[in-house]
N, C-alpha and C positions, 0 to 999 in steps of 0.2 A: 642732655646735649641735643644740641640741632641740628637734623640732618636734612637735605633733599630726598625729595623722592626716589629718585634716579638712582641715588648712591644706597638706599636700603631695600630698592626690589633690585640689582646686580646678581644675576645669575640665577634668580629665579623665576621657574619656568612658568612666563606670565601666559596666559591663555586671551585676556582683553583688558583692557584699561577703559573705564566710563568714568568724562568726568576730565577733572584738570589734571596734567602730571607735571604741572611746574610748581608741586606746593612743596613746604617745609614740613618736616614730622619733631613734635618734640619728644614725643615717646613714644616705646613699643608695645603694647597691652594685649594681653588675650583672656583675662577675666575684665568680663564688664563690667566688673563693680570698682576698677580701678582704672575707670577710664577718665581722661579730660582735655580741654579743647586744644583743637589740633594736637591729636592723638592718633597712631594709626593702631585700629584693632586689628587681630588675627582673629577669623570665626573660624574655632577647631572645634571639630567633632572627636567629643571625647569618652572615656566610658563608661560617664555617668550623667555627662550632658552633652549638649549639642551649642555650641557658641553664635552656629547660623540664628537659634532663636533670639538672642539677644541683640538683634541688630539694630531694631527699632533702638531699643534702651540707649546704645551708644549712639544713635543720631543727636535724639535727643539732649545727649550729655554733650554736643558740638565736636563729635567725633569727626577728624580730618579724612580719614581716609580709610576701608575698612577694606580687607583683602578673605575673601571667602571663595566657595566653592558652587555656589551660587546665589546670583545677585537677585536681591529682592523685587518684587511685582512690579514696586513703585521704588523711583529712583529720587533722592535729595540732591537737587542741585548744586548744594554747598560742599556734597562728596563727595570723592573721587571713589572709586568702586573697580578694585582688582581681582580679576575671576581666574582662579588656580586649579589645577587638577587634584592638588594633595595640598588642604592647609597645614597639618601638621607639618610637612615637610618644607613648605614654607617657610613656618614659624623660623626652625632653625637657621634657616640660610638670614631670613631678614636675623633674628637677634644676631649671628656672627657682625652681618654687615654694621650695625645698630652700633655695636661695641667695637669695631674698626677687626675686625677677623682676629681677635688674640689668639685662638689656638696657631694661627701661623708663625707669629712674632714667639714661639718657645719650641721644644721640643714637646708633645702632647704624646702619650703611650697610652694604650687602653688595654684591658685586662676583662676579656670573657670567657664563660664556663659557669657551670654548676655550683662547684665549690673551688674555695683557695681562691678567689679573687680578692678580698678584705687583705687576706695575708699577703700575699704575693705585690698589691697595689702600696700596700702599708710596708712593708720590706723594701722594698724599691727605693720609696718616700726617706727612709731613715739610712739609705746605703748613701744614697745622692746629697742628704744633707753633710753624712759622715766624710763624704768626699768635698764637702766644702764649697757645691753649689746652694744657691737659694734655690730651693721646691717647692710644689704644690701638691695637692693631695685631693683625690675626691672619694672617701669609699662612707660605706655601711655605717662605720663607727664614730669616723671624724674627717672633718674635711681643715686641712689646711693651705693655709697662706705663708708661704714661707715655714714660720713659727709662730705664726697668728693662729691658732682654732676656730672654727667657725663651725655652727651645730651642722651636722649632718640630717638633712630630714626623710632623703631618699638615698637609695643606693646611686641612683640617675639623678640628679634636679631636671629641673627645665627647663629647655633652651636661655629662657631670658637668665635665669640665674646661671647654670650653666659659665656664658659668656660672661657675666660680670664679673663671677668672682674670676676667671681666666683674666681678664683685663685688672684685677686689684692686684693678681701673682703680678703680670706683666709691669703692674706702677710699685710692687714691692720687687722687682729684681730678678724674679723668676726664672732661671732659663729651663727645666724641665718642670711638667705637672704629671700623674702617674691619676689612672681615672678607673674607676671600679665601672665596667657599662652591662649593666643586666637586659635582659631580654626584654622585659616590660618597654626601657628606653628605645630599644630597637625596633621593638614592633608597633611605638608610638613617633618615631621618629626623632627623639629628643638631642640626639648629638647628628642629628643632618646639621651639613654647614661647618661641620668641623675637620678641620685638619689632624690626622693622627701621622704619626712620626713613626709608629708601630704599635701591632697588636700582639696580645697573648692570648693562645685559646688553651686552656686550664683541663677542661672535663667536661661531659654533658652527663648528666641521669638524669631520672625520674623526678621532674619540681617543676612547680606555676603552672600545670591541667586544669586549674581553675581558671585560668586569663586565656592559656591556647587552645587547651581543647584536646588538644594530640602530643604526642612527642614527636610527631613530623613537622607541625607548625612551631614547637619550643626548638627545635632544630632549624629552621629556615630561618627563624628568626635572628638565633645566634650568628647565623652564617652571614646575616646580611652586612655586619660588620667587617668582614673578610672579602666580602663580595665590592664594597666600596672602599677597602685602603690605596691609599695613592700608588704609582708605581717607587715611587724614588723612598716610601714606607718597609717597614720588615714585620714579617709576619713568622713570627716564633709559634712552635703548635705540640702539643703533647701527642708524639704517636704512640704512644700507650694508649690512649685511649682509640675505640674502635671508628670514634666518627670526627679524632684527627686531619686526617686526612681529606673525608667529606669538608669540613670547616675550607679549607682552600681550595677548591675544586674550580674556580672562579674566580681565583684574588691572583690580581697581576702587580703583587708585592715581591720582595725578595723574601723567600721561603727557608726560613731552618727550622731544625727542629729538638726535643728533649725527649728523653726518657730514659727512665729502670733499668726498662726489659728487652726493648728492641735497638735496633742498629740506629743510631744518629747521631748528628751533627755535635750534640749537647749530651754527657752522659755519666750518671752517678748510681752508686753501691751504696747501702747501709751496709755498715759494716758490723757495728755494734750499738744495742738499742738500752738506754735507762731511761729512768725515769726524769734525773736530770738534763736527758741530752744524748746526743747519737753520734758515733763517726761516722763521717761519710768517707767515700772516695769520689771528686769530682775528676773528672778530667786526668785521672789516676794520682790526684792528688790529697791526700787524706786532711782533712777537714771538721775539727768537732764543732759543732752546731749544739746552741741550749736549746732549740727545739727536737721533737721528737718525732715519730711517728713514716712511715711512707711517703703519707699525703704529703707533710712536711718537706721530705726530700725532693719529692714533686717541685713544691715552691720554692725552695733555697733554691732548686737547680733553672728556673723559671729567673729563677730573680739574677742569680748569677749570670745566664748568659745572654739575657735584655741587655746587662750593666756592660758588658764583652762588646752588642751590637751598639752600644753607643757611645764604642768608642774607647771605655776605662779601663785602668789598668790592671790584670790578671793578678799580681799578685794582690794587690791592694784592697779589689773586691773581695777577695779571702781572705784576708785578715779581718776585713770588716764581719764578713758572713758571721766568720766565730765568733763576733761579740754582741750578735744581735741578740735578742729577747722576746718572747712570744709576744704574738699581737693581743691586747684585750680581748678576753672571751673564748681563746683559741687554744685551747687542750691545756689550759691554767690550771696548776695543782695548789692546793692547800693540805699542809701535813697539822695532825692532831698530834699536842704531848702526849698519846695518848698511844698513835704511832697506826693512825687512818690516813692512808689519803685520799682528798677527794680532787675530782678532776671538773673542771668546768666548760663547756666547751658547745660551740652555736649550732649544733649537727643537727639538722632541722629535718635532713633529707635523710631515704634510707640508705644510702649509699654513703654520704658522711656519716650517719653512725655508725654504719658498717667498717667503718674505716680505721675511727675510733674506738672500738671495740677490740677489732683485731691490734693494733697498736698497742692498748692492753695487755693482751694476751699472746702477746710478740714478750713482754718485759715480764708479767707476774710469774711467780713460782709454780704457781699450781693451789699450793696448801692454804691460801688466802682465800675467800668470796667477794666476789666482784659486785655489788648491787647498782642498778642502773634506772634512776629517776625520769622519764621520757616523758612528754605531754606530743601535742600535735596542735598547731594555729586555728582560732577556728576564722571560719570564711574565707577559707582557702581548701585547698586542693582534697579533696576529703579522699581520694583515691589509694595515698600514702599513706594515711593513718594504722590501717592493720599491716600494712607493709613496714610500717616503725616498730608496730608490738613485737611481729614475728620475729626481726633482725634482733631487737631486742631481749628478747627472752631466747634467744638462741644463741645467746654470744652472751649471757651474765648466768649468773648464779638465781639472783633474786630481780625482779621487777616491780619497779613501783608507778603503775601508771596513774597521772598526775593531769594538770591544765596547765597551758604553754599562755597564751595570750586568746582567751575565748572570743573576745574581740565581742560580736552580737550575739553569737551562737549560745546556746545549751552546755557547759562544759561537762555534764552529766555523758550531753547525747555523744560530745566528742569523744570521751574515753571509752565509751558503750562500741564504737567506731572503731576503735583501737583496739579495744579485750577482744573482735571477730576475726584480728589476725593469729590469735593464740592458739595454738593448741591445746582440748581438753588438759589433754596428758599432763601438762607441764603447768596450768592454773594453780597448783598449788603453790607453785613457786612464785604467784604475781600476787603484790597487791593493789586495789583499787583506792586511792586518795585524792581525792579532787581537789581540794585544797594546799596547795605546792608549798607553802611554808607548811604544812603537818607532815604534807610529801617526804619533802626535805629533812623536816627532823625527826622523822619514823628511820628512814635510812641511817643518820647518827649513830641512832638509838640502835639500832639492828647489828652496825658495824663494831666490831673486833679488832685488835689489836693485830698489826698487818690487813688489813682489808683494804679494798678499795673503793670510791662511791662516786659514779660516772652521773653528771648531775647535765643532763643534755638538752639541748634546743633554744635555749633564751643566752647562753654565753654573755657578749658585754652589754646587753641590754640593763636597763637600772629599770625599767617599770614592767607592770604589767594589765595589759587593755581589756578592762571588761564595762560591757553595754557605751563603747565611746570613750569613757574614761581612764584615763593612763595615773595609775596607783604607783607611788615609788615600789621597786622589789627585784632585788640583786639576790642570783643566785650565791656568787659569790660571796657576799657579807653575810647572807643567811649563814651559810654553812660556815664561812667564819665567828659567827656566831656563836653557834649550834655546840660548833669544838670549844669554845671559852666555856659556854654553862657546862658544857660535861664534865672539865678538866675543875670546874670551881666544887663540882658537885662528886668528882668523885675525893677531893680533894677536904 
């Protein structure tokens, strides 16, 4: 589609214009290899390249108009050359403008924190269909259109995707979209330029010390999303958590809040925990939910009183809650004829396993063994890694430490990384399996009748990435598996 100038730099903060600004753009680009004439490029500096280098490339390729952060030695006449303080942050405002601002034209929510954003963004998604709007969806798992799928490649996309698919909700009927925004996006600017309708802040721990560096930059970062919601926006916030409160210190939203433990606005009890599912008490209203766990009550009540601030009706969203279904990958059980359960579930961090662990051990009897499959990502946060073992082997019975997605790294050196959170003491109880289908079917093998087998970190992922390459491998169907040859074999 063809725009003016004028209409895709709107609102963004230009620093100089060199060059014509009465041209037309027919598209937005910020990789150069997908550039063409009369195009306008974004030069972002990213964190693996730098797109200023690329500038010559897109002249050459009869690039209209290139918006960077600074302008080249030598200037092409036939450019126009826009000089920005931040192109990332650019990018977003131009792709909104590009795409005609769809996050305005719907209701747009976003969902930040640690964990429970997948679930809480995906809950939302499926209360709001069950209410009989058309929705959209953007998380971890899957990202829809209405009821269209569409592969999920980031937790974030990109600004340019971002806006497009918003604009395909918009041409399918859309009036809310519910949006997973991780910190990576925040701290690269990815949803600048968007309209949110309201945010959730979920939790903050310990995860991405590999991208910020600190837990005070993973924190600021978070915040930055709270720090720019509109005023006429609502910012819902878990004060259970201790850095709650921090999250809005600065958002001039309409402020409520949820939790467990403390005094607020939004407030639920487990009452009673199984395996197939929990009573709650919302709002003093008791409520059975098929999921389980804390963290879980966390989300329903997240999800419950989003659905409150926009509008829906009380009883209705409760009726819905009880008939929802765990999200792919998210504390999934699999029972064996055999009378194993195993649990599957994306606890990557040590705080979600922690969480999940105890959730366990909220419901087992005691007279059962617990066994707990754990790897760690490699080329990421190595910080975590014995902080996984430690949570782990201090909350099961037995440990099998495994590889998660080695990604480039040594999956040797990562679990080497992992067995230094253990304690001597308790080593006999671990064992070392680098190969996660042996992982997997040594724990089977191990597991007793009553037992349980906590299979954690990859949840609904279907592959696994090593040296680059992404190999099919579902936890899940493994150990569905696993329970078929046992049952044919003890059979």
């Amino acid at each position: 589609m063809v725009k003016t100038l004028s209409q895709i730099v709107k609102n963004v903060e230009v620093l100089k214009i060199y060059g014509n600004s009465k041209i037309t753009i027919n598209q937005v680009v910020f990789d150069s290899r997908k550039i063409a004439g009369g195009d306008l490029f974004v030069a972002v500096k990213g964190t693996q390249t730098d797109g200023h280098e690329y500038i010559n490339q897109v002249i050459e390729k009869k690039a209209g108009c290139i918006v960077c952060e600074k302008i080249p030695d030598e200037l092409t006449e036939s450019v126009t050359y826009i000089t920005v303080k931040n192109s990332a942050k650019a990018l977003g405002v131009i792709a909104s403008n590009y795409y005609d601002n769809p996050s305005e034209r719907l209701k747009l929510i976003g969902v930040t924190g640690t964990n429970g954003k997948t679930t809480i963004a995906t809950l939302l998604y499926n209360v709001f269909q069950k209410l009989g709007y058309k929705t959209g969806l953007f998380s971890t798992v899957q990202n829809y259109i209405d009821q269209l799928p569409v592969e999920a490649t980031h937790t974030t996309p990109d600004p340019l995707q971002l806006n497009e698919v918003l604009n395909k909700m918009i041409s399918a009927g859309c009036e809310y979209a519910f949006m997973e925004v991780s910190s990576h996006a925040l701290a690269q600017y990815r949803v600048s330029g968007l309209h949110f309708s309201g945010g959730i802040f979920t939790n903050i721990t310990h995860d991405h010390l590999d991208y910020h560096k600190t837990f005070d930059e993973y924190l600021k970062a978070k915040k930055l999303f709270f720090d720019f919601l509109p005023k006429n926006a609502f910012a819902l916030v878990n004060i259970d958590d201790k850095n709650g409160r921090v999250m809005v210190q600065n958002c001039k939203s309409h402020l409520h809040t949820y939790a467990l433990k403390s005094v607020s606005d939004f407030k639920a009890r487990v009452l009673e925990s199984h395996f197939d599912g929990m009573l709650l008490s919302i709002d003093n209203i008791e409520v059975w939910s098929n999921l389980i766990g804390d963290f879980n009550a966390y989300n329903i009540l997240a999800v419950y009183a989003a659905a409150l601030l926009l509008q829906q009706d009380k009883d209705e969203i409760l009726k819905i809650i009880s008939s929802l279904e765990t999200v792919n990958g998210r504390f999934e059980y699999v029972r064996s004829n055999t009378g194993i359960t195993a649990i599957v579930d994306y606890a990557h961090t040590p705080d979600a396993l922690k969480n999940v662990l105890n959730t366990i051990s909220k419901i087992r009897t005691g007279n059962e063994q617990l066994i707990t499959v754990v790897g760690a990502g490699g080329n990421r946060d190595k910080t975590k890694r014995p902080v996984m073992a430690r949570v782990a082997i201090e909350n099961s019975d037995k440990v099998i430490l495994t590889s998660d997605n080695p990604r480039n790294e040594d999956p040797e050196t990562i679990v080497q990384d992992m067995k230094a959170g253990i304690d001597p003491s308790r080593s006999r109880n671990v064992l070392i399996i680098t190969d996660r289908r042996e992982a997997i079917k040594t724990a089977c093998l191990l597991a007793k009748t009553g037992d349980i087998i906590l299979i954690a970190g990859k949840g609904h992922e279907t592959y696994q990435e090593i040296k680059g390459v992404k190999y099919h491998f579902s936890d899940k169907e493994m150990v569905t598996e696993q329970f078929m040859l046992n049952k044919l074999n003890l059979q």
